[in-house]
C-alpha positions as CSV (number, residue, x, y, z in Angstrom):
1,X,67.4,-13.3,-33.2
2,X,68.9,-13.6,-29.7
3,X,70.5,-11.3,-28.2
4,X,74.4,-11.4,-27.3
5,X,74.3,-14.0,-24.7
6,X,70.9,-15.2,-25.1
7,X,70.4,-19.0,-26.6
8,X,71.0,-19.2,-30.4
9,X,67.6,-19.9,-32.7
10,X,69.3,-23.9,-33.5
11,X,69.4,-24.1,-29.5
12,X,65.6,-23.2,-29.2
13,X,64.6,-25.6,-31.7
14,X,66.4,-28.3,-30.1
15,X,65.0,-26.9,-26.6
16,X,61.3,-27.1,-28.1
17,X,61.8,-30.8,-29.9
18,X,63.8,-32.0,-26.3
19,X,60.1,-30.8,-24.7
20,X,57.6,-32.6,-27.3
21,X,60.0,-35.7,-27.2
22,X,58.9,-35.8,-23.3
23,X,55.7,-34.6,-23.1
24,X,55.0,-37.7,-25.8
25,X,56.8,-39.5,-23.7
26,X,54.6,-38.8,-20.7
27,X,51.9,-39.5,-22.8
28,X,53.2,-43.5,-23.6
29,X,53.5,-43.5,-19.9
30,X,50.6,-42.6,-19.1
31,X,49.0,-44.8,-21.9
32,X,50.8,-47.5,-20.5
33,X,51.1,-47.5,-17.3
34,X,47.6,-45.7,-16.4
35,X,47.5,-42.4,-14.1
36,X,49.3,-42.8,-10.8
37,X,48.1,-42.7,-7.3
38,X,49.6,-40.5,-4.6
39,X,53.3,-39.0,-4.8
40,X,53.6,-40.1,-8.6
41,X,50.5,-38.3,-9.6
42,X,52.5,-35.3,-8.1
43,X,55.8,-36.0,-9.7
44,X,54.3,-36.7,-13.5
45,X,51.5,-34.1,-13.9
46,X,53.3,-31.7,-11.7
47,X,56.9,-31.6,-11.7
48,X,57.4,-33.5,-15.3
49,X,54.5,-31.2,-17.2
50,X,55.2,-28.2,-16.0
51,X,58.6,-28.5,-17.0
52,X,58.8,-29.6,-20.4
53,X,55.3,-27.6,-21.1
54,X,57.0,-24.4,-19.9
55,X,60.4,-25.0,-21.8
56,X,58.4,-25.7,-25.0
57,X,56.2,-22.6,-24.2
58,X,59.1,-20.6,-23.7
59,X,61.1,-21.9,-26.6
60,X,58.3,-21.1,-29.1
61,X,57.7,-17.7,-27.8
62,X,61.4,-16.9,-28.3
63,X,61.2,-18.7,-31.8
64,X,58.6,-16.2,-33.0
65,X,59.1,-13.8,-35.8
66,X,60.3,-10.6,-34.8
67,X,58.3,-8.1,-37.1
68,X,57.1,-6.4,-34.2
69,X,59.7,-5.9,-32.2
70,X,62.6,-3.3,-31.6
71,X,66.3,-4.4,-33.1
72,X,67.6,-4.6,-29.4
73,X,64.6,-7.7,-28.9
């Protein structure tokens, strides 16, 4: 559960299926278009991975069961 002002669980699913929407998205692109050269390698595999990879990493982390943890977590 989320804390008091932390992002509800139905906002963390839709945060994790916004993320595999784009990295499949990247993918077509990539399929499509081939790899780019210079600044767009950059932008694609840098800025556009990193982002929706570390949304959806963080999204699942925060969607995992909470046996383990304290009631404040």
């Amino acid at each position: 559960m989320a804390g008091k002002y932390g992002p509800t669980r139905g906002e963390l699913q839709f945060r994790a299926a916004f993320s595999v929407v784009g990295l499949i998205a990247i993918a077509v692109l990539v399929a499509v278009r081939g790899v780019p050269k210079g600044p767009g390698l950059v932008e694609v595999f840098g800025i556009a991975l990193v982002f929706f990879g570390g949304t959806l990493v963080h999204a699942l982390w925060r969607l995992r069961p909470s046996a383990g943890r304290g009631p404040d977590r």
